[in-house]
C-alpha positions in Angstrom: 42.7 6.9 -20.2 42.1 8.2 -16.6 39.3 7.2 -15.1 37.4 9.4 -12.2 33.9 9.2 -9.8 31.5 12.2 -10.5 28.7 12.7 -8.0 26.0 13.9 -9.9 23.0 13.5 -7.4 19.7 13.5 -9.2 17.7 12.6 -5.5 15.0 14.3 -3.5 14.4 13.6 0.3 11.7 11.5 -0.6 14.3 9.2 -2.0 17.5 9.4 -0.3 18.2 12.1 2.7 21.4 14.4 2.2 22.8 12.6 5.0 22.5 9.2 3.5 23.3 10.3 0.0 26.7 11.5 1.1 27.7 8.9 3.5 27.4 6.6 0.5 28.9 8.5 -1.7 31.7 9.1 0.6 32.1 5.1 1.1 32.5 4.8 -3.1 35.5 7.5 -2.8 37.0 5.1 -0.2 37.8 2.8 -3.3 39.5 5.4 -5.1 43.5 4.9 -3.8 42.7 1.0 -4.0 41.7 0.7 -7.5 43.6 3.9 -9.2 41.0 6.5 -9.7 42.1 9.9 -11.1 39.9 12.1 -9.6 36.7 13.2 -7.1 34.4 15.4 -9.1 31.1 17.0 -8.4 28.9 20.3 -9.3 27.3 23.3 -8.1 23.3 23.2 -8.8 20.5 24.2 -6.6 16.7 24.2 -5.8 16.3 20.7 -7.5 16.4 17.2 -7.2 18.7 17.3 -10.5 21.6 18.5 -8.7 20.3 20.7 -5.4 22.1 18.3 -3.3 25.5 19.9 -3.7 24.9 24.1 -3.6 28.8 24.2 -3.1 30.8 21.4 -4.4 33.8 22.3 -2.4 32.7 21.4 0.9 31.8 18.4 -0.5 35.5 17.5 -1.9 37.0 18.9 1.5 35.3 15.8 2.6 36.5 13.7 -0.2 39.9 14.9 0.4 40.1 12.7 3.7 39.0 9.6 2.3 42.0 9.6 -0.4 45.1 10.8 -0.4 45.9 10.3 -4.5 42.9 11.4 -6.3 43.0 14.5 -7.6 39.5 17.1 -6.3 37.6 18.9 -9.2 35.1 21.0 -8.9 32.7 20.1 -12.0 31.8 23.1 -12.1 31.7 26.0 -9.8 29.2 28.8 -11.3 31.2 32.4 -10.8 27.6 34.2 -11.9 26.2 32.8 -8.0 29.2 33.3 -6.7 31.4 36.8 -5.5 34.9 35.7 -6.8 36.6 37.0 -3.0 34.5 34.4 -1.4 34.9 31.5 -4.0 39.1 32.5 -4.5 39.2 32.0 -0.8 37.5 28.9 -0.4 39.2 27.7 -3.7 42.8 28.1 -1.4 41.2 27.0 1.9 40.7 23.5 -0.4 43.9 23.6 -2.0 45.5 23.4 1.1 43.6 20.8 3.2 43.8 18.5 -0.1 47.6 19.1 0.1 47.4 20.8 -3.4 45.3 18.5 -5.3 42.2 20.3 -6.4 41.8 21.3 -10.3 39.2 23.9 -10.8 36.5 23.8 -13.2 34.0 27.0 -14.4 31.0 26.8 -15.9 27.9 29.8 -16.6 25.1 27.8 -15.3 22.5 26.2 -17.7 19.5 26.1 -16.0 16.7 28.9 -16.0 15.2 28.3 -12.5 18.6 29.0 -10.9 19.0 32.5 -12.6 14.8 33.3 -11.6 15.7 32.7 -8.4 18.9 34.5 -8.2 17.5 37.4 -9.7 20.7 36.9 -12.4 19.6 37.2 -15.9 20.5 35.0 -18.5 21.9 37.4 -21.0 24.7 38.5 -18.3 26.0 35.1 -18.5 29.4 35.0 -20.8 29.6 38.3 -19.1 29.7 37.1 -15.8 31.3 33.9 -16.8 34.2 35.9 -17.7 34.6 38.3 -15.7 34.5 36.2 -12.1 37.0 33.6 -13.8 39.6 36.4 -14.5 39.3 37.8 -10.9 39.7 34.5 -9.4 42.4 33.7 -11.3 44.2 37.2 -10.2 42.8 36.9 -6.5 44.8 33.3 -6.4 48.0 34.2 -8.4 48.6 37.5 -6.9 49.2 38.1 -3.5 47.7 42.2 -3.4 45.4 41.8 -6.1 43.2 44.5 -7.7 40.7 44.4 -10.8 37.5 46.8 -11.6 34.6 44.3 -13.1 31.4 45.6 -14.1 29.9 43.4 -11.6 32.6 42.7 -8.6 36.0 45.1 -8.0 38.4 45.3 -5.6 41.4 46.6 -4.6 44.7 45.6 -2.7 43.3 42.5 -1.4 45.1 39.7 -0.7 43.3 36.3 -0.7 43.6 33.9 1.5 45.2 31.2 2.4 47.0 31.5 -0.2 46.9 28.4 -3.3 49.2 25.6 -2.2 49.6 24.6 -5.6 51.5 27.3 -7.7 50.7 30.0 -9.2 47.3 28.4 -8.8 45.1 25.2 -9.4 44.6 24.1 -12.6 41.6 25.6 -14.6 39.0 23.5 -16.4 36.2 25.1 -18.6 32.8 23.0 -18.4 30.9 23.5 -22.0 28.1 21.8 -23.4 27.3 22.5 -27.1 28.2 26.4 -27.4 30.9 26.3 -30.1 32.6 29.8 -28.6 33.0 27.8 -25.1 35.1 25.3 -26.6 37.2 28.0 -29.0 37.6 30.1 -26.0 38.8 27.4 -23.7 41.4 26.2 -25.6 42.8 30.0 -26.6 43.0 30.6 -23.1 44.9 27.2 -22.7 42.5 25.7 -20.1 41.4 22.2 -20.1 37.8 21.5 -21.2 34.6 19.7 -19.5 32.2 17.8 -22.0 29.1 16.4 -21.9 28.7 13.7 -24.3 24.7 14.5 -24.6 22.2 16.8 -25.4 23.1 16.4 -29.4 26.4 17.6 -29.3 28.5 17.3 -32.6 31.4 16.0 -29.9 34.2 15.5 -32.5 33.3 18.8 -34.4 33.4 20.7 -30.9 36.6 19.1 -29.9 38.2 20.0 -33.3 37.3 23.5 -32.4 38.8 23.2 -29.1 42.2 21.6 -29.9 42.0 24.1 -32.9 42.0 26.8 -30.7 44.4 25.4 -28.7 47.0 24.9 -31.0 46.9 28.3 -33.2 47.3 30.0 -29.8 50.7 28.5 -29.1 50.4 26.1 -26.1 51.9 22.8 -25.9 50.3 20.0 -27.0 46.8 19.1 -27.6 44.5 20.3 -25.0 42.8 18.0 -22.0 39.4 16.7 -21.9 37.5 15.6 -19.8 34.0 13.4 -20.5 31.4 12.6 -18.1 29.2 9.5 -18.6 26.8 7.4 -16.6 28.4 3.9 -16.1 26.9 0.1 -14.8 28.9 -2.5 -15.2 27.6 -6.1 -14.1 28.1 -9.8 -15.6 26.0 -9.3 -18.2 24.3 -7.2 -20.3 20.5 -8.2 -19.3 21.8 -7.6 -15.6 23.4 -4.2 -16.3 20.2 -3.3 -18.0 18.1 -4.8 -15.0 19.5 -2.3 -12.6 20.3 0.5 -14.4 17.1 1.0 -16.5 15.0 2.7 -14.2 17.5 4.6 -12.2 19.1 6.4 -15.6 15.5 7.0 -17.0 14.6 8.8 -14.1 17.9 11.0 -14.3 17.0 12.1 -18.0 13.8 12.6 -17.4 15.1 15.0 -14.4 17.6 16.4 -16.6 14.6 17.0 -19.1 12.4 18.7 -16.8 15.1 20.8 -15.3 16.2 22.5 -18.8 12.3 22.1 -20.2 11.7 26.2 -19.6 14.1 26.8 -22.3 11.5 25.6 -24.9 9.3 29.1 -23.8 12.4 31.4 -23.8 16.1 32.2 -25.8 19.1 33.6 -24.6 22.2 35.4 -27.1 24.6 33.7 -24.8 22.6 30.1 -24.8 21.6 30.2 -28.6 19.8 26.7 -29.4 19.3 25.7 -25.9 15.6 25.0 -26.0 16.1 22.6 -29.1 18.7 20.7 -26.7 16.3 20.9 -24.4 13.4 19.0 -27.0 16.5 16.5 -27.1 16.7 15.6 -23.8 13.3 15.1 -23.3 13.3 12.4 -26.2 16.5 10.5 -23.9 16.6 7.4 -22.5 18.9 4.6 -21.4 18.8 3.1 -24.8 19.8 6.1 -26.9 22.6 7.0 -24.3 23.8 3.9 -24.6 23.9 4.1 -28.6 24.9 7.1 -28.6 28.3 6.4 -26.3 26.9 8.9 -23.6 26.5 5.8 -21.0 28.2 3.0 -20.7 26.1 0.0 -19.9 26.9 -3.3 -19.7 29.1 -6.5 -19.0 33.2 -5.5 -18.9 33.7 -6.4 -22.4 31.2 -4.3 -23.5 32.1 -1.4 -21.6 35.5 -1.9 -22.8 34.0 -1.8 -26.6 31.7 1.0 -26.2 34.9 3.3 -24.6 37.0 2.5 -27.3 34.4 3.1 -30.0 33.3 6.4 -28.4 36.9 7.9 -27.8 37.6 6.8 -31.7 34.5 8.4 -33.1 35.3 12.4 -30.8 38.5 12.0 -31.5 40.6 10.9 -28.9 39.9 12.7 -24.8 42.2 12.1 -22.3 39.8 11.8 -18.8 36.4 9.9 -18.0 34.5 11.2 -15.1 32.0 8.4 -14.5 28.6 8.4 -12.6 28.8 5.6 -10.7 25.1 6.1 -7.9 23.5 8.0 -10.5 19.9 9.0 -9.4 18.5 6.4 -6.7 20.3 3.9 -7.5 21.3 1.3 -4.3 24.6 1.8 -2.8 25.3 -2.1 -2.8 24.6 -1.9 -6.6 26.7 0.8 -7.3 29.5 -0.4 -5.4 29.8 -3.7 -7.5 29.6 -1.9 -10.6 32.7 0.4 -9.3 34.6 -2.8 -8.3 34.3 -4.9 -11.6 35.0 -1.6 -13.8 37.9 -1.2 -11.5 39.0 -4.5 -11.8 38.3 -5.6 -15.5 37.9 -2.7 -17.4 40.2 -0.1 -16.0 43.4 -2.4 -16.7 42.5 -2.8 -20.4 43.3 1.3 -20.6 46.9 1.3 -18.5 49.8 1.5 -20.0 52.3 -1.0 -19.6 53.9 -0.4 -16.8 53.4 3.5 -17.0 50.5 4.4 -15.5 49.5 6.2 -18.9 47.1 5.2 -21.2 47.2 3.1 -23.8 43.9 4.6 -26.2 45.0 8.2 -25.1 48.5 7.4 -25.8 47.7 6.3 -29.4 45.1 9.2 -29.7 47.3 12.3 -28.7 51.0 11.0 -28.3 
């Protein structure tokens, strides 16, 4: 299973600064060559403390990209409805190249209402939106004149650039949460897939859909997913606890208050999202933990609760971890990333072949 860092931040200035935030997060991404780690992942949110830190989550990885030179840069998700697709397809290639071709893209429609309010964007353009400004940055990268006429963006004859160093393009990813149609659509079009295991997701059911889809539509293999949880990792289980209790707490409760306006409103593209939201608000470290959507505890634990999760969806191929998840201390976090790095991550290698032994088993 390949293992990857998400930074997720969940902070305010009254609790960490920008500048401090990043330089810390920046010095975890210096252990990524050391220890093996697949991938530098963050998202595109604004306005809040639940993820206004990172407004664009490439100029983030540009960063990243100079502090390793083997993980792999994915945007977790870029949001084409906030975005014109010339301006996102350009910076997508201007990344591509300083990362020497190792970004991986990943889409998503946006989730939360106070970001559409305050983009003047409504919610029911979504999937349109979604869809459309995918499609022309996928023809803006793999076509060097490129026109398309969108009901909300067109051009004509443009050529993009710099032009993607990886070719035709970077890989797609899909980010979904719980809309059945995302993960049907996803795999049809034969892009990999972004989970969340939260917000009472049927995980296995959605995945079924997704490899379903993937399948009947003719492309190789099973599919790629990716996961994201919140991970600690300490000694023991009472010290894992210890640290991570309050820190996670705080994030769901963020997460909770961020989605909470979709309890006085409904969407046709987000249908049920104000009962996930009634979810989320009932979260906490203990029923992530039990549910397998964080993974708390000593290395042997961990170990367990990774096994039993990827048995009970299904089989996934990538974890994107949160390793300084809300205000969490850097010295903290950094001790949790070595032991997972050091115990845990060699219980999921292949012998030998850098592949994974649970995914291997899971997917062949």
């Amino acid at each position: 299973m390949e293992f990857g860092m998400q930074f997720f931040p969940c902070v305010g200035p009254e609790q960490k600064s920008g500048a401090q935030y990043f330089d810390e997060c920046l010095r975890l991404v210096d252990n990524a060559d050391r220890y093996g780690w697949a991938h530098i992942r963050t998202v595109e949110h604004y306005f809040r403390a639940y993820g206004g830190y990172t407004p664009n989550p490439i100029v983030f990885l540009s960063a990243a990209a100079q502090r390793t030179k083997n993980a792999r840069l994915i945007t977790g998700a870029v949001l084409p409805i906030f975005n014109n697709p010339l301006k996102l397809a350009g910076e997508i290639g201007m990344l591509d190249a300083i990362s020497g071709g190792r970004l991986e893209v990943g889409f998503a429609r946006a989730f939360l209402p106070y970001e559409f309010a305050n983009f003047k964007v409504s919610v029911n353009e979504s999937r349109e939106r979604f869809a459309e400004g995918m499609e022309q940055v996928r023809i803006l990268l793999e076509q060097d004149t490129a026109s398309h006429a969108g009901k909300f963006h067109s051009f004509e004859n443009v050529t993009s650039l710099p032009r993607p160093t990886q070719k035709p393009r970077p890989p797609f990813w899909v980010a979904a949460i719980a809309t059945p149609e995302s993960f049907v659509a996803a795999g049809k079009a034969g892009h990999a897939i972004m989970g969340i295991p939260m917000a009472g997701g049927k995980m296995r059911e959605l995945l079924g859909l997704y490899r379903d889809a993937w399948k009947q539509a003719g492309h190789a293999g099973r599919g790629r997913v990716m996961l994201a949880f919140h991970m600690y990792c300490a000694e023991t289980r009472q010290q894992a606890f210890e640290v991570a209790r309050d820190p996670l707490n705080r994030y769901l409760k963020a997460i909770a208050a961020a989605t909470a306006d979709w309890g006085s409103m409904s969407s046709k593209d987000y249908p049920g999202y104000d009962k996930i939201a009634e979810i989320l608000a009932k979260e906490t470290i203990d029923t992530q933990v039990k549910s397998g959507g964080a993974w708390i505890g000593s290395p042997g634990e961990i170990a367990e609760q990774i096994t039993r999760y990827n048995d009970e969806v299904g089989g996934f191929e990538v974890a994107s971890l949160q390793i300084n998840f809300n205000d969490l201390p850097y010295a903290a976090a950094d001790r949790s990333l070595r032991l997972f790095s050091e115990v845990v991550m060699p219980k999921f290698a292949g012998h030998g072949t850098g592949k994974p032994s649970i995914s291997a088993r899971k997917t062949g």
